[in-house]
N, C-alpha and C positions, 0 to 999 in steps of 0.2 A: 406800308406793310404789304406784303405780298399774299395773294392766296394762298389757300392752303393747297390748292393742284398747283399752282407755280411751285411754292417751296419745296415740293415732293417731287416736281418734275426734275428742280438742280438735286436734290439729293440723288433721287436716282441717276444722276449723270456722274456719280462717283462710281459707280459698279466698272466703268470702262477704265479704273484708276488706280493705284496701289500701293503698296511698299516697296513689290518687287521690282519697279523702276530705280533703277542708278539714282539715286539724286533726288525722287520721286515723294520720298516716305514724310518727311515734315509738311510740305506742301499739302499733302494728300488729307494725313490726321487732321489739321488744321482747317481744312475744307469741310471735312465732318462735323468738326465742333463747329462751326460759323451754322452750317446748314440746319444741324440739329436746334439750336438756339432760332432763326431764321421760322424752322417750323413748329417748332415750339411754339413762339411766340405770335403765329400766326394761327394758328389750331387754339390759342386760349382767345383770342378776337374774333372766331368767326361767327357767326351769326349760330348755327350749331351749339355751337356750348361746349363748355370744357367736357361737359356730361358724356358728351357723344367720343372726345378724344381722349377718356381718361385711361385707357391703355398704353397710345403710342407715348402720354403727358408724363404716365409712369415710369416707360422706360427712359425716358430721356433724364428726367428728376434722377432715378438709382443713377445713369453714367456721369450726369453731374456731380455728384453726390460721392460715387466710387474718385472723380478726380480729384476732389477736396478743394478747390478753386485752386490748384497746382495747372497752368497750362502749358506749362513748358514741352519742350519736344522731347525731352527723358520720360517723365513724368506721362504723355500719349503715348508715347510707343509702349509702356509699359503696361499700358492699356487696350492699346492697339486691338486686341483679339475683340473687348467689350464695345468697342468703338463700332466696328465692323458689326457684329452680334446686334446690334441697339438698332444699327442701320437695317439690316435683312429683316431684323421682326419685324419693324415697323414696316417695309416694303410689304409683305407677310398681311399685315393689317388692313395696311390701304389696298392693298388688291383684290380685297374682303368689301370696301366699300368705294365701289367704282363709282359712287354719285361724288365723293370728294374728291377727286382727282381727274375726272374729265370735266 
């Protein structure tokens, strides 16, 4: 299981990634759901406590929750906006607490 600075370090390496590449968009969704589940899953193990992460643990919980265990590539994109929005807060969060991520 990865840190919690590693999993936020590949999350934030989707900022340089998109829909608007040709070809690009499943890839990309797809990349988010993995990352978010990734740090998810690493933020309820860390030594911190869920207590500390129950913001970013929130938002991830609603975008699971909004997909319905649907992860098909119709079904993200149609999300697409939420996907993105889930990502930025939590960036938003973590940048709030530079001791988890350095």
């Amino acid at each position: 299981m990865p840190e919690v600075r590693d999993a936020f370090a590949v999350l934030q390496a989707t900022y340089n990634d998109s829909c608007g590449t040709p070809g690009n968009c499943q890839y990309f969704l797809n990349r988010l759901l993995t990352n978010f589940d990734d740090l998810g899953n690493s933020m309820k193990v860390s030594p911190k406590g869920t207590a500390h992460f129950r913001q970013p643990l929130a938002w991830i919980r609603h975008m699971q929750n909004a997909l319905g265990g649907d992860f098909t590539f119709d079904n993200l994109h149609k999300h697409q906006s939420l996907l993105v929005t889930t990502r930025d807060k939590i960036n938003t969060w973590m940048q709030s607490y530079p001791d988890d991520y350095r």
